[in-house]
C-alpha positions as CSV (number, residue, x, y, z in Angstrom):
1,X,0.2,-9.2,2.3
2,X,0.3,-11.9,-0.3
3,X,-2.1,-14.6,-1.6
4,X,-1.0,-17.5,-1.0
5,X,-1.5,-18.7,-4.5
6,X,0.7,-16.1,-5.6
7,X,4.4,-17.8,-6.6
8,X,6.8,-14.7,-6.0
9,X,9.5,-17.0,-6.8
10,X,8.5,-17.2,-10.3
11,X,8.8,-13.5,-11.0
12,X,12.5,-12.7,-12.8
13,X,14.4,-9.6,-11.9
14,X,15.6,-7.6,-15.2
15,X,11.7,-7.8,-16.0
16,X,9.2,-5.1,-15.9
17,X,6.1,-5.9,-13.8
18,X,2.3,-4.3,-13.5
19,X,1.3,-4.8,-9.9
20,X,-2.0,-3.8,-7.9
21,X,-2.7,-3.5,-4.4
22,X,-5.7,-2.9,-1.9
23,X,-4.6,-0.5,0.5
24,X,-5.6,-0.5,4.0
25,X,-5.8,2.5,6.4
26,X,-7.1,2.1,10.3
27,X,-9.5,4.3,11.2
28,X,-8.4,5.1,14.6
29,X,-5.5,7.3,13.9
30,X,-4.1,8.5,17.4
31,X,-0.5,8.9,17.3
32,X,-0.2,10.4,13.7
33,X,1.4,14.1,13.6
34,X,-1.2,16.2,12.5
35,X,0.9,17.1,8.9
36,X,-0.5,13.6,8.0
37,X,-4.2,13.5,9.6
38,X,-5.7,14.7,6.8
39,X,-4.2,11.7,4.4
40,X,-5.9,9.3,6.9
41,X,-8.7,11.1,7.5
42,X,-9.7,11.2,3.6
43,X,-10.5,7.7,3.5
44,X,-12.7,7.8,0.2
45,X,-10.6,10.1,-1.6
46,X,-8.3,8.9,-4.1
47,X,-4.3,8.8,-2.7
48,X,-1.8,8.8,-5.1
49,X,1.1,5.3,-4.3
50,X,3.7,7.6,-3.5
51,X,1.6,9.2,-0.4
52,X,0.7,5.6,0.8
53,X,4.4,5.0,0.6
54,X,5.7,8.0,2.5
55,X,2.7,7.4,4.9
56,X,3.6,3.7,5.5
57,X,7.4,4.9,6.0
58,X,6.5,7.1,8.6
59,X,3.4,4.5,9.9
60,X,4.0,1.3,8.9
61,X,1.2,0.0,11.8
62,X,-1.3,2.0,10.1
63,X,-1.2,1.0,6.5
64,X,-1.7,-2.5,5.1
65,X,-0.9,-3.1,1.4
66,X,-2.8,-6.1,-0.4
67,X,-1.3,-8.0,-3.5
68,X,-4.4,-8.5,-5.6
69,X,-2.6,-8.8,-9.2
70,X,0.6,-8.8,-11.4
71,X,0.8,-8.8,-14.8
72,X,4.3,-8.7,-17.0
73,X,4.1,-5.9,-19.0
């Protein structure tokens, strides 16, 4: 999801960016392999962006990522 104030035109490719993101997980979790009901079950712990993104690979209806800044660096 992004704001809507948020111009992803603008941005320029050949340009490094610094982006953040709220990260979503559902709660209810039926349907997910057990190898990965432990990621979703440790909702207050800290995940590192590669496991959101191999969880959201293999779930994409169970993860929601939330533009909330990017900075040029």
């Amino acid at each position: 999801m992004v704001p809507e104030d948020y111009l992803l035109e603008m941005l320029e490719s050949q340009k490094t960016y610094f982006a953040s993101f709220k990260v979503y997980t559902l709660k209810d979790v039926k349907g997910v392999g057990s190898d990965f009901m432990d990621f979703f079950t440790a909702v207050d712990v800290d995940q590192s962006i590669e496991d959101f993104l191999k969880a959201y690979w293999l779930f994409p209806n169970y993860i929601k990522f939330e533009l909330t800044e990017i900075e040029t660096i």
